[in-house]
KOLRO-63331 format. One record per residue (C-alpha): residue number from 1; y, x, z. Coordinates in steps of 0.1 Angstrom, whole numbers, plus 2048, in hexadecimal, padded with zeros to 3 digits. Layout:
BEGIN
   nr    Y    X    Z
  NUM    Y    X    Z
...
END
This chain:
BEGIN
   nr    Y    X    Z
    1  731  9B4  0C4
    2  70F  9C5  0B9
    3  6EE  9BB  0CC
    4  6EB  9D9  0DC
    5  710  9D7  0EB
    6  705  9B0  0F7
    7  6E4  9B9  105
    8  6F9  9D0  11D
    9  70D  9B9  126
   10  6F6  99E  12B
   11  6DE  9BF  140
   12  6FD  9C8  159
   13  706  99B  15E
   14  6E5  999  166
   15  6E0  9B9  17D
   16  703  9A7  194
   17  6F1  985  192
   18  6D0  993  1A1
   19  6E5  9A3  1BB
   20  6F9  985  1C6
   21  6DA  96D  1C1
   22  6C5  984  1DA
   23  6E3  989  1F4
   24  6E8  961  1F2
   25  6C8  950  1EB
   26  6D5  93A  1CF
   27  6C7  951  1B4
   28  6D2  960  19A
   29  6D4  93F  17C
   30  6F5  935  18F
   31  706  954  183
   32  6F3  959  165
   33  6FA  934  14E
   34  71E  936  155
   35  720  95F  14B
   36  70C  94C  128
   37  71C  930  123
   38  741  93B  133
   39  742  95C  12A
   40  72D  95A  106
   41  72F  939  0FE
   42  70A  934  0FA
   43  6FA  912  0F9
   44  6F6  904  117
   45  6D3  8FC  114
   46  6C7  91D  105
   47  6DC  928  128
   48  6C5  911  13A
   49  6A6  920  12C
   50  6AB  944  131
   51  6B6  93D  152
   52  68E  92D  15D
   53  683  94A  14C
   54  698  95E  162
   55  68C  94A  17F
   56  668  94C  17C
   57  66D  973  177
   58  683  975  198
   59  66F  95D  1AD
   60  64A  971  1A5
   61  65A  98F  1AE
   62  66A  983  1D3
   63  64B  96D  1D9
   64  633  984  1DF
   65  649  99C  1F9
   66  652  97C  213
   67  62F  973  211
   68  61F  994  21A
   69  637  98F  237
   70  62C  96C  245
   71  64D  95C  23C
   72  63F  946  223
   73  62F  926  229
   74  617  925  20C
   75  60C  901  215
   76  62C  8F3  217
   77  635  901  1F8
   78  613  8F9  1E8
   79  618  8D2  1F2
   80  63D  8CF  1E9
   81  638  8E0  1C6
   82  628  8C1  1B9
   83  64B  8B1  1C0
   84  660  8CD  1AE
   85  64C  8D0  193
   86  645  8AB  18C
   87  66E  8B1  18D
   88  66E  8C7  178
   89  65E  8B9  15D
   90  674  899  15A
   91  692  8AF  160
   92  686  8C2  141
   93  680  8A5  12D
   94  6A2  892  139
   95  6B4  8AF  12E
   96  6B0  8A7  108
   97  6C2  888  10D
   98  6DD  898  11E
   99  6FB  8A2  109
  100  703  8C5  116
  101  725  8BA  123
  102  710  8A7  13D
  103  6FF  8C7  143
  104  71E  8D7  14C
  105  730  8BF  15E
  106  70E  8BA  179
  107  707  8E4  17B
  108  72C  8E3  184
  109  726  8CA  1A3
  110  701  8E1  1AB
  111  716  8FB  1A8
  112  733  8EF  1C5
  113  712  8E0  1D9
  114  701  906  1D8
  115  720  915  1E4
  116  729  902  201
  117  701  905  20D
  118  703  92B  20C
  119  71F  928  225
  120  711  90D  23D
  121  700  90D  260
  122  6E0  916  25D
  123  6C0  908  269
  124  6B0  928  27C
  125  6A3  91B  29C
  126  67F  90E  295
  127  675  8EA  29B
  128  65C  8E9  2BA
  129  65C  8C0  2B9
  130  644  8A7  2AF
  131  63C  8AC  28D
  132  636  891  274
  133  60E  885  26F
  134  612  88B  24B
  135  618  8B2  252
  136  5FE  8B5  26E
  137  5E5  8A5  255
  138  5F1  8BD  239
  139  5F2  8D7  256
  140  615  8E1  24C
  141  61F  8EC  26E
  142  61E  914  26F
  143  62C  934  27E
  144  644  953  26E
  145  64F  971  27B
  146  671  97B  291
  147  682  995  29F
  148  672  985  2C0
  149  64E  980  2B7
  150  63A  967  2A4
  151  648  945  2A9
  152  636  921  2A2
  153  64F  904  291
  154  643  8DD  28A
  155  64B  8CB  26E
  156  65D  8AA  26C
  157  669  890  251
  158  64E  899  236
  159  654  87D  21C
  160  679  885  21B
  161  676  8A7  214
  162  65E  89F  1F9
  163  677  887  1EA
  164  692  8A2  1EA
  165  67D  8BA  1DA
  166  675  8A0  1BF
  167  699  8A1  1B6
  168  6A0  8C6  1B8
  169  686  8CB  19E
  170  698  8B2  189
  171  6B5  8C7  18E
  172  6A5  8E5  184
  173  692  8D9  163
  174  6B9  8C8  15B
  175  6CA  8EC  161
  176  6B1  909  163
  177  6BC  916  18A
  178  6A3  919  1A3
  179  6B7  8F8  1B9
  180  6AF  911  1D2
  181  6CD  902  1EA
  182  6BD  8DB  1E4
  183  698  8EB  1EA
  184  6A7  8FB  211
  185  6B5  8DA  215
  186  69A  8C7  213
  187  682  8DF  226
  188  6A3  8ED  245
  189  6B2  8CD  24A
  190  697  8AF  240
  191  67B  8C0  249
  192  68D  8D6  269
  193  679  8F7  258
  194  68D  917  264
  195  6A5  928  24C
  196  68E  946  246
  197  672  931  23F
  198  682  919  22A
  199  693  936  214
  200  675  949  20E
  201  65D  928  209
  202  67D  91D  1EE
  203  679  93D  1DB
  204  652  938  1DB
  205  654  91B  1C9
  206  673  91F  1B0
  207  657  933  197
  208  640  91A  192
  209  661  8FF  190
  210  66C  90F  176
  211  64D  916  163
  212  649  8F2  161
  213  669  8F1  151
  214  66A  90F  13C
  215  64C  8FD  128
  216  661  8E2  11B
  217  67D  8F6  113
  218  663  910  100
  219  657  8F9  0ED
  220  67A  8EA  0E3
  221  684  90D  0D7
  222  69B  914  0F3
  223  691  933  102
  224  69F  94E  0F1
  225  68B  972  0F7
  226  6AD  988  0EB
  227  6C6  974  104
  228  6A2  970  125
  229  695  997  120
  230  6B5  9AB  131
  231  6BC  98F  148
  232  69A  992  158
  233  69B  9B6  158
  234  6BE  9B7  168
  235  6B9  99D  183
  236  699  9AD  18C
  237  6B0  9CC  194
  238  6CB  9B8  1A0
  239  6B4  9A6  1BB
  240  6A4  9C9  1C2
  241  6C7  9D6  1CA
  242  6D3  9B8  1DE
  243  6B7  9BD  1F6
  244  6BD  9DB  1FC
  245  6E3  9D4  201
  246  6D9  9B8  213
  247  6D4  9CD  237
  248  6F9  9E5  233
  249  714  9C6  22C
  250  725  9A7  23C
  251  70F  98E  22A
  252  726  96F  23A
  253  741  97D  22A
  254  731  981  20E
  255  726  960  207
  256  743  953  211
  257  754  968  1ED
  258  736  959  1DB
  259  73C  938  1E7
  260  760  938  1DA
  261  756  94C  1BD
  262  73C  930  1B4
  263  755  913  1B7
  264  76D  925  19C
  265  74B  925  182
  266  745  8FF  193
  267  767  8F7  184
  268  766  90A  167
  269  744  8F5  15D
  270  750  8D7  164
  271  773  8DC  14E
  272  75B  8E5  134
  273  745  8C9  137
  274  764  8B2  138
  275  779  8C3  11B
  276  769  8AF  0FD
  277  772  88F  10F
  278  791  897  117
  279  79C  8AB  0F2
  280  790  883  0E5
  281  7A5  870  0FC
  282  7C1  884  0FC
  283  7C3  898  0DB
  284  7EA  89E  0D7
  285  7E3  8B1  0F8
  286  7DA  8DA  0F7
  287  7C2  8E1  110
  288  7BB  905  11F
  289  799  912  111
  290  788  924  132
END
């Protein structure tokens, strides 16, 4: 295969992987390591590299739109940055002492966990109770747009939210995905932040997550400009397509497809990750190469 031939390739992947990242909020890294490491056999870590590069690309792009529009809380996603990046950081660093069969076997179980969130009841109502002290003090509490008018929402249950962002961006420094579906955890159902808010205010902060991890994995050598420069390119089109798509289709049914879609790569990942193990303990046997 010549470069030029791969570079397509890896242009069109990463053109479908902005579109289905931007119609389900997961991003586009979910689809992008398995098309490298699945489809091209790539190293999992170089993988993991291009896709924060990919991410921070993506995210500065996004960011600036939903905050023009008042979805974005800023301050929430100022505050809860320190968490995800200070995540991100030991994430990076853990992630040398991982074997990369680990790093299959846990973006296999993200991968099922992102999947089943795309599909779940969402939090859209907003929360008009008592808020915690912590976020009146940090004046956390905010409004955002709706079909209806401006609406107010509180916000509860500061400390756990901060605590699950902690361990997204451990997540994301180990894998290189935005842990967008951990990030609307934390803020839709600890912190009882509506969906809209929580998705924009996610995508906010995945940029400077993964900048903080991007360093560490620059410096190790595992960023790779050939395999990140059409992958940025294409899932800035992708995205760019997807919202415009975004308004004309049956996006439940949609991410319903993605969700089962995603499990298949969840299983494929974790086969992978489990195949040296297995090949050792049972060598007489001839397992299926996926």
């Amino acid at each position: 295969m010549t470069i030029l031939y791969f570079t397509l390739i890896l242009f069109l992947g990463a053109i479908f992987a902005g579109m289905l990242g931007s119609l389900t909020g997961l991003g586009g890294g979910v689809v992008i390591i398995p098309l490298l490491t699945l489809g091209f056999g790539v190293d999992i870590k170089y993988a993991v590299g291009t896709a924060l590069v990919t991410s921070i690309a993506t995210s500065s792009g996004a960011a600036a739109a939903y905050i023009k529009e008042g979805m974005t809380n800023v301050r929430i996603g100022m505050f809860l940055e320190i968490a995800t990046t200070l995540g991100a950081v030991i994430g990076a660093l853990l992630a040398v002492f991982l074997p990369a069969s680990a790093v299959y076997i846990i973006f296999g179980i993200v991968l099922i966990f992102s999947g089943i969130m795309t599909i779940r009841k969402k939090n859209e109502s907003p929360y008009l109770g008592k808020p915690s002290k912590t976020a009146s003090l940090l004046k956390l509490n905010s409004t955002y747009p709706t079909r209806e008018g401006i609406k107010n929402y509180n916000v509860k249950n500061v400390a756990g939210g901060f605590s699950l962002m902690t361990f997204a961006g451990i997540l994301s420094g180990i894998l290189g995905i935005g842990s967008g579906s951990m990030k609307v955890l934390a803020m839709d159902t600890a912190m009882k932040i509506p969906f809209k808010v929580s998705t924009t205010t996610s995508n906010f902060m995945v940029g400077v997550t993964a900048a903080a991890s991007a360093v560490i994995y620059f410096q190790r050598g595992q960023i790779e400009p050939v395999l990140a420069m059409p992958i940025v390119v294409g899932v800035l089109i992708g995205a760019f397509l997807g919202s415009k798509i975004l308004m004309k289709i049956n996006v439940s049914l949609l991410r319903k497809i993605f969700c089962f879609v995603i499990i298949i790569l969840a299983i494929q990942m974790i086969y992978r990750g489990f195949e040296p193990s297995l090949v050792h303990w049972f060598p007489s046997v001839k397992f299926p190469k996926l």
